[in-house]
N, C-alpha and C positions, 0 to 999 in steps of 0.2 A: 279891148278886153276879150271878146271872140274870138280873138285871131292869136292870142294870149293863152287861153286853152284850147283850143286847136297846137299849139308847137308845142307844149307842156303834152299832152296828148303823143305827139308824136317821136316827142325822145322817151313818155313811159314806153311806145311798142318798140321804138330799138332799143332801148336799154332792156327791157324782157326777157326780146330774141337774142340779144348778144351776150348776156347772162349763165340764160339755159343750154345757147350753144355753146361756150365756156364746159359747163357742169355735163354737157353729153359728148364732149372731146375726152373728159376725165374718166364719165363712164365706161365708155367703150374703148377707151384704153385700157382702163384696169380689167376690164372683162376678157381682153387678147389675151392676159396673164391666164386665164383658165384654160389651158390648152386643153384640157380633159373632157370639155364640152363643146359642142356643134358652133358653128360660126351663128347659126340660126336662135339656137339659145342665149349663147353671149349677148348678143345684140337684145335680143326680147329681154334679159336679164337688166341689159344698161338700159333699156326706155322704159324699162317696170322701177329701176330706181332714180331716175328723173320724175318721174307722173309723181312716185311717191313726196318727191323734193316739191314738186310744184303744187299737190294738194296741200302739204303743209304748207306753205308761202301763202297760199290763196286761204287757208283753214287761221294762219293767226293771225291776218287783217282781222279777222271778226271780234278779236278781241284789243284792236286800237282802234280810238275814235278816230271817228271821220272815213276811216278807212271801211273796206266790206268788201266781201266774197265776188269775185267777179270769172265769171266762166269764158269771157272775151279772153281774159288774163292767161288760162289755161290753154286756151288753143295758142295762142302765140309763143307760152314756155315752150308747147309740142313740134312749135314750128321749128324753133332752136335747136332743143334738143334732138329732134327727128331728124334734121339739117348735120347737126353732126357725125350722130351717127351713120349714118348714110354715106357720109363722107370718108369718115375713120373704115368702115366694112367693105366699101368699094375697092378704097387702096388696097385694104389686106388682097380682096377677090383680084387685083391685077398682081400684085407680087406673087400670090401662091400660082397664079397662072402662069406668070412671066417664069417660075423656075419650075413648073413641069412641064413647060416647053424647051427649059435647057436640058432638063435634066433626062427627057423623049430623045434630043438631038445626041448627047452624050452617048445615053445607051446605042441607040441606034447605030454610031457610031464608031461606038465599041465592039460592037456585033461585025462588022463589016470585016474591021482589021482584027484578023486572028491573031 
């Protein structure tokens, strides 16, 4: 029976983390769409609308029985979603890098030959 919730225990924290990193691959996708704001905002923008996702999920247990508000719960949505995004802003920071470095070698390039 221990060993019973113990596994039950450990597919709720993958199923959490795989969840919320699901929902911060979405955020911080849809936030690349803003181009009008900083990479730095985007990003603070998609884990400001995950927390809000995840206080809700954690806010209507309180209103199912058996179920209840768990702050454990919360850090592991964070890990997910924090995990994606991390992920998703990264690649962007190596593509925008990878093409002002072609785009340094072009010019450069273009300067040489008259």
């Amino acid at each position: 029976l221990h060993s019973l919730r113990r596994r039950q225990r450990q597919m709720c924290i993958r199923d959490s983390i795989y969840q919320f990193f699901a929902l911060g691959l979405c955020a911080s996708l849809a936030m690349l769409g803003c181009a009008r704001f900083s990479p730095t905002v985007q990003a603070l923008a998609a884990m400001a609308i995950c927390l809000v996702c995840s206080l809700a999920d954690q806010t209507h247990k309180l209103f199912i029985p058996g179920r209840e508000f768990d702050g454990r719960d919360l850090v592991l949505d964070a890990v997910g979603y924090a995990a994606a995004g991390f992920l998703v802003f990264f690649i962007r920071w190596i593509i925008v890098r990878k093409r002002r470095k072609s785009s340094e070698k072009t010019a450069s390039g273009e300067s040489k030959n008259p």
